[in-house]
C-alpha positions as CSV (number, residue, x, y, z in Angstrom):
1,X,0.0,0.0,0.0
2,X,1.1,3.2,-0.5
3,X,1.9,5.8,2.0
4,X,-0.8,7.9,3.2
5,X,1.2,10.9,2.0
6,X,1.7,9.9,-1.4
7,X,-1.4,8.7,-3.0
8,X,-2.0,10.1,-6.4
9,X,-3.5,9.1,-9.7
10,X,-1.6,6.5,-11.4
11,X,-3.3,5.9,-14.6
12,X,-1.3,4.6,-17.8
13,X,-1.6,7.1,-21.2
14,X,-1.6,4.2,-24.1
15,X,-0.9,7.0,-26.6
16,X,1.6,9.3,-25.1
17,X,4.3,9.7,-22.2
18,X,3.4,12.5,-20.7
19,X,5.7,13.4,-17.6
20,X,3.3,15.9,-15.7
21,X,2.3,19.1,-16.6
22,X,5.7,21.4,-17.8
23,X,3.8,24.8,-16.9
24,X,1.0,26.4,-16.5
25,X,0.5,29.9,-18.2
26,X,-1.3,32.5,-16.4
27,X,-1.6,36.2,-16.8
28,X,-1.5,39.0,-14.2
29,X,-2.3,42.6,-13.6
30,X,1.3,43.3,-12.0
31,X,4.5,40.8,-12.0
32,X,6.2,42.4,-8.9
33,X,2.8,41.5,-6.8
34,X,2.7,38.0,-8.2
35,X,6.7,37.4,-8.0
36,X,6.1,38.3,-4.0
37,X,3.1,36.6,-3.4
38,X,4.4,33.0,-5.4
39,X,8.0,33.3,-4.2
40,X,7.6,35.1,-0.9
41,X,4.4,33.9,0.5
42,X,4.4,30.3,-1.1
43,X,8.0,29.8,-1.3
44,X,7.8,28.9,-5.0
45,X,11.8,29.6,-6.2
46,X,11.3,31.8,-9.7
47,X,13.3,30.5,-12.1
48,X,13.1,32.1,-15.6
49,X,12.1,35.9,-16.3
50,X,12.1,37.2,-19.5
51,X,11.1,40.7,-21.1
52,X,9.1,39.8,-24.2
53,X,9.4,41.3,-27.4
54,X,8.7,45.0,-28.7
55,X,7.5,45.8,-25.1
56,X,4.5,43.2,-25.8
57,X,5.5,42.3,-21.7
58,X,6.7,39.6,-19.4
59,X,6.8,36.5,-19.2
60,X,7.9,34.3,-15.6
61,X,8.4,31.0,-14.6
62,X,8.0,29.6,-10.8
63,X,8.9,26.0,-9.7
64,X,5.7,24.6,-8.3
65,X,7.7,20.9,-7.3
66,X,8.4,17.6,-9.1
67,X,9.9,19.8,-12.3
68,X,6.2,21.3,-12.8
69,X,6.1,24.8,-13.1
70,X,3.5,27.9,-12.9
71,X,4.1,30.9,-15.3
72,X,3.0,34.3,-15.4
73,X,2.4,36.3,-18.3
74,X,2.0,40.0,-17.9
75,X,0.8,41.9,-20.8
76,X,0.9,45.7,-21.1
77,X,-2.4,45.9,-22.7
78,X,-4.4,43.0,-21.3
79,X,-7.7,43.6,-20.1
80,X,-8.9,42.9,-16.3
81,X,-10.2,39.8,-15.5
82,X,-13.9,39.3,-15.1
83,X,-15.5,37.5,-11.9
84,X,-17.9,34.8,-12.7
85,X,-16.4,35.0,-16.6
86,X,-12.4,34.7,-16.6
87,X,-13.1,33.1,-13.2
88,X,-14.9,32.6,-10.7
89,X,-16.2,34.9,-8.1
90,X,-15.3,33.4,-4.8
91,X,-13.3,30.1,-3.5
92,X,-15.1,26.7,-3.0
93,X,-17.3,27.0,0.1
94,X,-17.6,30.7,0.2
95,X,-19.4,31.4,-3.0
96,X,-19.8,30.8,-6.4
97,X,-17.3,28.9,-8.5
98,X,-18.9,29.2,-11.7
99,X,-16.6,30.8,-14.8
100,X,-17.1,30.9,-18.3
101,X,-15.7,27.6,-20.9
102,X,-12.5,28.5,-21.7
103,X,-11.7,29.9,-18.6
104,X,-8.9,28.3,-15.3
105,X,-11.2,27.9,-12.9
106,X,-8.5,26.7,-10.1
107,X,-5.2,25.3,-9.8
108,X,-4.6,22.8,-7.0
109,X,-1.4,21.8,-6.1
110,X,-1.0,18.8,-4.5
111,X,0.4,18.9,-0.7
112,X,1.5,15.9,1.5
113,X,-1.2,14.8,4.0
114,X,0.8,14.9,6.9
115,X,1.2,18.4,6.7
116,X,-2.3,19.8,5.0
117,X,-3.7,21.3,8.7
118,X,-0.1,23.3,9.1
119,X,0.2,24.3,5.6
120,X,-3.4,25.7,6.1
121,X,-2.5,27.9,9.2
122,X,0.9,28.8,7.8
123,X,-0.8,30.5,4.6
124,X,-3.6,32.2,7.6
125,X,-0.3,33.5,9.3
126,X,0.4,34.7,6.4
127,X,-2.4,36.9,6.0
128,X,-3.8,34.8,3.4
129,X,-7.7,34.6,3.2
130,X,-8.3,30.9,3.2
131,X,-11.9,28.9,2.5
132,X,-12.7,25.8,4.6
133,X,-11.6,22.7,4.6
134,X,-13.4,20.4,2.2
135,X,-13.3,16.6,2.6
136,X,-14.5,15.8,-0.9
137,X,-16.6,13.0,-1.2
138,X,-19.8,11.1,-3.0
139,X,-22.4,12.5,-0.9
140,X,-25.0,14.6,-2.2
141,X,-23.4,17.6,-1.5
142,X,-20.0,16.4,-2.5
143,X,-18.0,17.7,0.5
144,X,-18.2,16.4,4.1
145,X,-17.6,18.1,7.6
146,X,-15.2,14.8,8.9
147,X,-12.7,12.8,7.2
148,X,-14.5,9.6,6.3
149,X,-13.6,6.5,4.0
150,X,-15.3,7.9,1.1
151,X,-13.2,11.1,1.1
152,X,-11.3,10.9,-1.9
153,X,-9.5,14.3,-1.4
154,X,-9.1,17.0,0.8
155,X,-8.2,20.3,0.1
156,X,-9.0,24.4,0.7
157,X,-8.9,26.9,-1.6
158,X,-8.0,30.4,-1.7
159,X,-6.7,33.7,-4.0
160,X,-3.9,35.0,-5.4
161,X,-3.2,38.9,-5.5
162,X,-5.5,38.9,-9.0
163,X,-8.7,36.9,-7.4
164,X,-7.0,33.3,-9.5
165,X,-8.2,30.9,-7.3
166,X,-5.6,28.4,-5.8
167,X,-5.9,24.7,-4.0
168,X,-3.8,22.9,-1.6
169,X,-4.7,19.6,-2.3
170,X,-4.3,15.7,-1.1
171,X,-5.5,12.4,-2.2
172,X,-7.3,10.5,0.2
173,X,-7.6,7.0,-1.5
174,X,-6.6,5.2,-4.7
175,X,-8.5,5.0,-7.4
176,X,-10.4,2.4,-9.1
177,X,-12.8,1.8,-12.5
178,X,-15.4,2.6,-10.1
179,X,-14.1,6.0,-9.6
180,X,-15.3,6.8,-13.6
181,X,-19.0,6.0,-14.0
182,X,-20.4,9.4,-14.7
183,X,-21.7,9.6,-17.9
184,X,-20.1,12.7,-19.8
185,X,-22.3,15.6,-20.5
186,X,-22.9,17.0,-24.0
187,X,-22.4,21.0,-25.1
188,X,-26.5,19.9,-25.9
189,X,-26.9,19.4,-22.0
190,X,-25.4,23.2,-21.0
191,X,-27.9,26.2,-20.0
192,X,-26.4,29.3,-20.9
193,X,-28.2,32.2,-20.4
């Protein structure tokens, strides 16, 4: 069995051998906040910065762990974000989490089990608004109050300095091909309005 600490996904792509994600491209409203609040608050080393060309912007790379990175672009004439559009207007279990197709509605990033409760407080200390703990489950509501066999992750969720919405996240349990009987829903099935 696998340490408590270390579950994660381990299914087998037949068609390609994919290694993880490389990065993760984002954009923000100013680099210097998002360089201090990736580097200084979550410890994430920066580790490529580049101007881009003809003063189109910047572009920045931040190690996120196991050679996966999250990258910031920041574009002189990029529009603001919209709540509830480019994403979503609060954190899981404070509001809303609807945002548009097309749009990142959260990033998790996975975080050993052992230290989930101390990484919560640390980012509080921090002065870090941080949503509730979720024990995510198959209830009807999804999310339970108590850890519980059928907790399949756990995480909390809260904001970077441009309202992107950010997960600490750990796996629970292993999964199995019980864990993908929903039937996929059709672009038929949506209601836009």
């Amino acid at each position: 069995m696998t340490k408590p600490d270390m579950i994660k996904p381990a299914g087998r792509n037949a068609e390609f051998e994919l290694g993880g994600i490389n990065h993760v491209a984002l954009v923000c409203s100013d680099m210097a906040k998002t360089v201090d609040f990736y580097s200084g608050v979550l410890g994430m080393p920066l580790v490529k910065s580049l101007d881009l060309p003809g003063g189109m912007g910047q572009h920045f790379f931040f190690d996120a762990g196991n050679g996966d990175c999250v990258a910031f672009f920041w574009f002189t004439e990029a529009p603001d974000g919209v709540p509830g559009i480019s994403q979503p207007s609060a954190i899981p279990g404070i509001g809303e989490i609807v945002s548009g197709v097309g749009s990142l509605n959260h990033l998790a990033f996975h975080v050993p089990s052992e230290k989930f409760d101390e990484y919560r407080k640390r980012l509080k200390d921090k002065g870090v608004r941080v949503g509730p703990v979720l024990n995510h489950d198959e209830s009807p509501a999804q999310v339970s109050a108590t850890l519980h066999p059928g907790v399949y992750v756990r995480s909390f969720y809260f904001q970077d300095p441009d309202g992107i919405t950010l997960e600490f996240a750990c796996w629970t349990k292993e999964f199995d091909d019980s864990d993908t009987g929903t039937v996929a829903r059709t672009a038929a099935d949506r209601r836009v309005p």
